[in-house]
N, C-alpha and C positions, 0 to 999 in steps of 0.2 A: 755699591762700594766705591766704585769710582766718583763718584758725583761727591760724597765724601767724603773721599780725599782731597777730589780739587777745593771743595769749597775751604775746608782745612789749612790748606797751603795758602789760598787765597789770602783767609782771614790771619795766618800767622804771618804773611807777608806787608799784609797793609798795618800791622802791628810793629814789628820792624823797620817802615817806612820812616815815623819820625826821628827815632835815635841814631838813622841814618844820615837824613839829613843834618842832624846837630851835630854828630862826627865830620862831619863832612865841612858844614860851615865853621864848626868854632877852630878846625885842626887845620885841613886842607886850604880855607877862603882866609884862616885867622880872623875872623871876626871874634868881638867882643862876647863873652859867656852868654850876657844877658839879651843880646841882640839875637845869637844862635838860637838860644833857646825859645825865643820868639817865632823865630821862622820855622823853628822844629814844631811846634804847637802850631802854627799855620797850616802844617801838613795834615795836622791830623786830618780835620774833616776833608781838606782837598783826597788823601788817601781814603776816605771811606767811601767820600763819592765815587772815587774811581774804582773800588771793590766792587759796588753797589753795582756799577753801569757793567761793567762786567758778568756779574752773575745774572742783571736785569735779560743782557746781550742773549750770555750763553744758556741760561732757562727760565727764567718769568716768563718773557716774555713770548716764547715757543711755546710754553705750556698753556699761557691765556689762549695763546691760536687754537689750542688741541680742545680747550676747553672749547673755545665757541664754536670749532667746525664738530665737533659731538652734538653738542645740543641744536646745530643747524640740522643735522647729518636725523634727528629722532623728528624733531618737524619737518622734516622733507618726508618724513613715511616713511625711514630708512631707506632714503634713496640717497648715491651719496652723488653730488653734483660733481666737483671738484677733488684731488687730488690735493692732500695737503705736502707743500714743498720741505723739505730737509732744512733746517737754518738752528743755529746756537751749537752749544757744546756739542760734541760726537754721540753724548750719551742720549741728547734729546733728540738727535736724528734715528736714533735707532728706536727710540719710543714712538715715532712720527710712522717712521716704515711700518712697525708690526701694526700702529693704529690703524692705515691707512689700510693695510692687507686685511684685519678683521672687519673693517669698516664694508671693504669690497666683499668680505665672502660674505658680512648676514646683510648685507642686498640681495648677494643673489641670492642665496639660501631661501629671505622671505618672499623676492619673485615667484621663485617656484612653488615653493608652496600656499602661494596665493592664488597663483594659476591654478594649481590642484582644487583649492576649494573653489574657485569660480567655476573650474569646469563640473565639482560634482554637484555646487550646486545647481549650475543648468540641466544637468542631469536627475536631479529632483525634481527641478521643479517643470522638465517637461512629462517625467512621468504622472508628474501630480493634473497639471494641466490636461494629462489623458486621458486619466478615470474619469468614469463617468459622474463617480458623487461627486457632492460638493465636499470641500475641506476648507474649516478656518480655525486659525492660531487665534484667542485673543489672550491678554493680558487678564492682571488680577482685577480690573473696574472694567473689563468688558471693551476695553480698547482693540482693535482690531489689528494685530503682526502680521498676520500672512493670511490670502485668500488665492484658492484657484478663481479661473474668470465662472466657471459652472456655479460655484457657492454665488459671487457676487447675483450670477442671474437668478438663480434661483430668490433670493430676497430680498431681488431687485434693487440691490446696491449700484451708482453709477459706477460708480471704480474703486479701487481702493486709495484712500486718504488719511492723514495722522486724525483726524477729526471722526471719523469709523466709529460709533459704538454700539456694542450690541447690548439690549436690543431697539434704542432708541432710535438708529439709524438705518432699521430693517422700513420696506416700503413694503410688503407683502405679508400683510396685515395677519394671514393665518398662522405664520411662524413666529410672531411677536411673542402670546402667551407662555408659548414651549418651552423660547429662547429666554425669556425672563425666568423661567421655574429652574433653570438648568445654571446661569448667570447669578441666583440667588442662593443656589443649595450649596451645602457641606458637604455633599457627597463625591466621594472619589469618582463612581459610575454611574454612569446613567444611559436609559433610553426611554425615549418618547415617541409615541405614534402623531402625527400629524395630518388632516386630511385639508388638502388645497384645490378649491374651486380654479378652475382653467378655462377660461372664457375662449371657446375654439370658434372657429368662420360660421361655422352652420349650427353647433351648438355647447353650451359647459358640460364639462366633467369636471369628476374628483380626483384627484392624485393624490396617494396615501403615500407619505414619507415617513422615516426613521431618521431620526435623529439620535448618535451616538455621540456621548461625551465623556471626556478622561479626563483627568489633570493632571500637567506636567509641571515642572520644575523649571526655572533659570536662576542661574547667580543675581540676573539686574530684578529679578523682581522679587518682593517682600511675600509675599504671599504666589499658591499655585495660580497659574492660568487655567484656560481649559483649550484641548485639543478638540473638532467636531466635525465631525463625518453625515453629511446629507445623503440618504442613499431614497432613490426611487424603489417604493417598493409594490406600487399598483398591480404588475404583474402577478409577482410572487404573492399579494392575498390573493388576487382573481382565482388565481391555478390554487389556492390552500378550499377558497372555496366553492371551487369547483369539485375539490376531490371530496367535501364534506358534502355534497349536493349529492356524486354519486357514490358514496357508501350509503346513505340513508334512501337514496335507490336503490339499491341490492340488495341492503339487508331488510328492505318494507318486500321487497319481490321473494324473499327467501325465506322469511316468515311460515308462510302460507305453505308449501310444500315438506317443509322440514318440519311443520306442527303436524301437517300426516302421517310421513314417514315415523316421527318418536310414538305417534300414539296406535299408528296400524301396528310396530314391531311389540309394545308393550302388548294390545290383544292378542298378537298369533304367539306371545312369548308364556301368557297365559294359559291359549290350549293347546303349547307343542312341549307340556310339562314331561312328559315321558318319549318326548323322540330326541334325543340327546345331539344329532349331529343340527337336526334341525336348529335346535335350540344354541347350538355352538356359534353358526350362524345369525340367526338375529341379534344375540350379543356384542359382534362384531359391526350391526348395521347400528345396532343402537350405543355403543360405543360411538361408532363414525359422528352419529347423529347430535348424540351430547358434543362432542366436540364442534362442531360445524356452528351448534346452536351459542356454546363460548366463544367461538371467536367473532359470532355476529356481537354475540354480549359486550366485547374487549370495544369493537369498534365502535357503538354507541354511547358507551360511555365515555370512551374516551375525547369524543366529539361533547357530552356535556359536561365533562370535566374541563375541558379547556374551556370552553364558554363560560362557568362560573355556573352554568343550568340545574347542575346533579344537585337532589334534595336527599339527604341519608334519611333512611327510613331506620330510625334508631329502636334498639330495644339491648334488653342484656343478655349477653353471649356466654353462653355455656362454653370455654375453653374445651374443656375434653368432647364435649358433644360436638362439636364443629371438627374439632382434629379427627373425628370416630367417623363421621359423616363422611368427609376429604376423601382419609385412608382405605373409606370400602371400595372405593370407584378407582382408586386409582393402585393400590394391591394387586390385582389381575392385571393390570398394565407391566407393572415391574416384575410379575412373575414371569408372566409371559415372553421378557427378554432375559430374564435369568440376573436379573439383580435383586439385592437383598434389601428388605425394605420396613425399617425402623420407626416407627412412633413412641417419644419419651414424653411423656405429661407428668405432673407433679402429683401425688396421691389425692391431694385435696383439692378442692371444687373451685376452680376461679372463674370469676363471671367479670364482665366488665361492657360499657356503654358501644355501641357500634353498627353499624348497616353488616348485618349478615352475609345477606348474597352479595355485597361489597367486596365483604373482607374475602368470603369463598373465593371468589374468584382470583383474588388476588393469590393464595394459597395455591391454589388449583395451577395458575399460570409457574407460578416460581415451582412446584412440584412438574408441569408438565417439560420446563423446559431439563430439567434434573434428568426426568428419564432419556429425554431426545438426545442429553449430550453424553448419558455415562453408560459406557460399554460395557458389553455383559461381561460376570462377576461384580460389577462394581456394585456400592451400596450407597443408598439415600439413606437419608435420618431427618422426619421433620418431629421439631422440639416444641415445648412451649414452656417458660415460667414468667414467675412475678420478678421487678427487676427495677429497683426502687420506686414503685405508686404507678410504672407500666408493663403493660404486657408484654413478653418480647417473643415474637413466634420467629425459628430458624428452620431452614430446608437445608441441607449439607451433604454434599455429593463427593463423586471419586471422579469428577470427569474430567478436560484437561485444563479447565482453568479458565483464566482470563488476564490476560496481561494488565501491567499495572497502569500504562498510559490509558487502558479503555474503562476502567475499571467507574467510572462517573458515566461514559459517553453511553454506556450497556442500555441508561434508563431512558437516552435520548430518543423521541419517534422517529421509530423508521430505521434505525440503529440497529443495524447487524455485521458481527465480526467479517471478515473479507472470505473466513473458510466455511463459515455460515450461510451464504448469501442464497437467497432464493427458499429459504426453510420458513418464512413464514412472514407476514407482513411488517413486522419488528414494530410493535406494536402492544404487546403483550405487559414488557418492563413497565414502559413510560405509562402503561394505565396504571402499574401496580402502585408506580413514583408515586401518583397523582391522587389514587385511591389513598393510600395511605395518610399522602400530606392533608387532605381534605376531612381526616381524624384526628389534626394536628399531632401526626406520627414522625418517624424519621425509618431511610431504607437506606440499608446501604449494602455493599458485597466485601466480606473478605475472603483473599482467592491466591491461590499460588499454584503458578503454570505445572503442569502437569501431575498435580498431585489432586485438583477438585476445588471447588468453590463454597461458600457457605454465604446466601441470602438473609439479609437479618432484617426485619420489621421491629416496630415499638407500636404500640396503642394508648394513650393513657387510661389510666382508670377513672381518669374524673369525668362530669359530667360533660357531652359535646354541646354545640348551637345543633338544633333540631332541623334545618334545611339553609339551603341558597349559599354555602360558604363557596368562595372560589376553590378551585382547586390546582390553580398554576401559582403555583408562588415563586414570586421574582428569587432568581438565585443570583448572588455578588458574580458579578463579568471577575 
């Protein structure tokens, strides 16, 4: 408003300037009309320019300064070198001050928070540089952003350079393949087994790596990059097959004793038909024994279902006669704790393609753990129907659930709840996962804590591959 004004005054003043003059000269000096009027017209532009230098004085020219110490002030980094001085009208020294005072706080403003990211970034990046994997960022063609020095050694990069690309500029020839399949693919996730020759003093070994990769996002790049994780994993198979070494020890040694035990308990179970206590007992040995003899079962297979080993011994499955089978052996179990225990089948006959003592056993475990977990009164129910072109068998219990975070983790090996632990080798689920998948089925749980769980399988009805299917099927990270 003031600026305004003055300019206003200004311009009505230098407007008045010539009629003053010609009053002046043709009345006060008495000069001749047309001579006045001359000198009055002379003023004009002499009064513009002096309007002009004025306003030049009091803000052009203050505001040109403000202008080039800003654009000095954004190429300095927003550092500001200099202090701009007060000069021109009053109203451009007060634009001068508040510039100078903003100027000075987003300096320090982005000092500091500069300082912040440097310091977190060192703080990333010595955490990164601690792990032991390797870590590298690259871009969408494979160009190299970021590497700890672990990644560099491992694929014998000399350092990190703009010139970096994977897998072109990898020297350790056994990650090149991997890095290329993962650099080419579509896929959001991935992981890859690697095994790397290491030429030691006295002699080579292999070192089996995992290679994890994601894809991230940036605003500067057109397309995803990929995030990748090197992790040594030699130990961790060594001890996987160590422990597959000694189960197929124990359960080759346990064989032989426990094929006694089931077949001495079934002859004395033959001639101790009329001594009832006797015979109460050997039930209990040969219960024991069936059990002992499933969970040798769970273990071997589960060892050739990972491996891709297991060949299904296919035939067509009597639904009801399998559910009748299950339910005799496992009846006196649920009696005997005092739960209630439900078989529902569909009146009519359904049959469909499948490995029997497969599928048993998989029944069998999702029934065994039904009774381990539901307190007495409570009640099981295993179901079966047709369920568009598949089978769908459910086991459904009253016991306390399973929370919803674990409700995936249940089918993991090895995988037991924390108030579980020590009840069994957790082992049981992950074969049924696997049996299942290796039907090209689907398993899942639905469960709400404290009220009981319901296990639900599928089978299809169409015809299977007759042997050799894998049965770990990659599941999306």
């Amino acid at each position: 408003m003031k600026i305004n004004y003055r300019l206003h005054l200004l311009t009505f003043a230098a407007s008045l300037l010539p009629l003053l003059v010609f009053a002046v000269c043709a009345s006060g000096v008495g000069l001749q009309y047309q001579r006045a009027l001359l000198i009055a017209a002379v003023s004009v532009p002499a009064a513009s320019v002096f309007a002009a230098m004025l306003v030049l004085a009091g803000l052009a020219r203050p505001l040109d300064k403000v202008t080039a110490s800003v654009k000095q002030f954004v190429a300095a980094d927003y550092r500001l070198e200099e202090v701009l001085p007060k000069e021109g009208w009053p109203e451009a020294g007060s634009l001068i001050s508040a510039l100078n005072r903003l100027m000075l706080e987003l300096s320090a403003y982005r000092a500091f928070h500069l300082n912040q990211v440097v310091e977190e970034r060192g703080k990333a990046q010595a955490l990164v540089e601690t792990i032991t994997d390797g870590v590298l960022l690259a871009d969408d063609r494979g160009r190299l952003i970021y590497s700890n020095q672990t990644a560099l050694k491992l694929l014998g990069i000399p350092r990190h350079s703009l010139d970096v690309v994977l897998p072109d500029s990898v020297k350790t020839e056994a990650f090149s393949p991997a890095l290329r399949e993962i650099m080419a693919s579509a896929e959001k996730y991935m992981k890859v087994e690697v095994e790397v020759p290491v030429q030691d003093e006295d002699s080579s070994i292999v070192k089996k790596f995992r290679i994890i990769a994601n894809q991230f996002s940036l605003a500067t790049l057109s397309r995803p990059g990929r995030v990748l994780v090197i992790r040594d994993v030699t130990v961790e198979k060594e001890l996987a097959e160590a422990k597959e070494t000694f189960f197929h020890m124990i359960t080759h040694d346990m064989r032989s004793p426990l094929s006694s035990i089931q077949g001495y308990t079934e002859l004395l179970l033959k001639k101790a038909a009329e001594l009832p206590d006797i015979t109460k007992n050997l039930l209990i040995v040969q219960r024991s024994a069936r059990r002992l003899n499933g969970m040798i079962d769970d273990i071997l297979n589960t060892i050739k279902l990972e491996r891709g080993t297991m060949e299904l011994k296919l035939e067509n499955i009597d639904a009801g006669a399998l559910a009748g089978r299950i339910s005799e052996v496992h009846a006196p179990l649920t009696a005997r704790k005092g739960i209630k225990f439900s078989v529902l089948m569909p009146p009519e006959k359904l049959e469909f393609p499948g490995d029997a003592v497969l599928l048993e056993r998989v029944i069998t475990n999702l029934l065994g753990n039904s009774i381990k977990f539901t307190p007495e009164g409570g009640s099981i129910t295993l179901s079966c129907r047709e369920s568009g072109g598949e089978m769908l068998f459910a086991v459904e219990d009253t016991g306390p659930g399973i929370p919803e975070g674990k409700r995936k983790e249940v089918f993991e090996k090895h995988f037991q709840l924390e108030e579980h632990k020590f009840m069994g080798f957790g082992l049981g689920l992950a074969m049924c996962k696997m049996a299942v998948e290796i039907h090209k089925g689907r398993i899942w749980v639905e469960s709400e804590v404290g009220k009981g769980s319901k296990f639900i399988f599928t089978i299809p009805k169409t015809a299977l591959p007759a042997a050799g299917a894998a049965a770990q099927q990659e599941q999306p990270g």
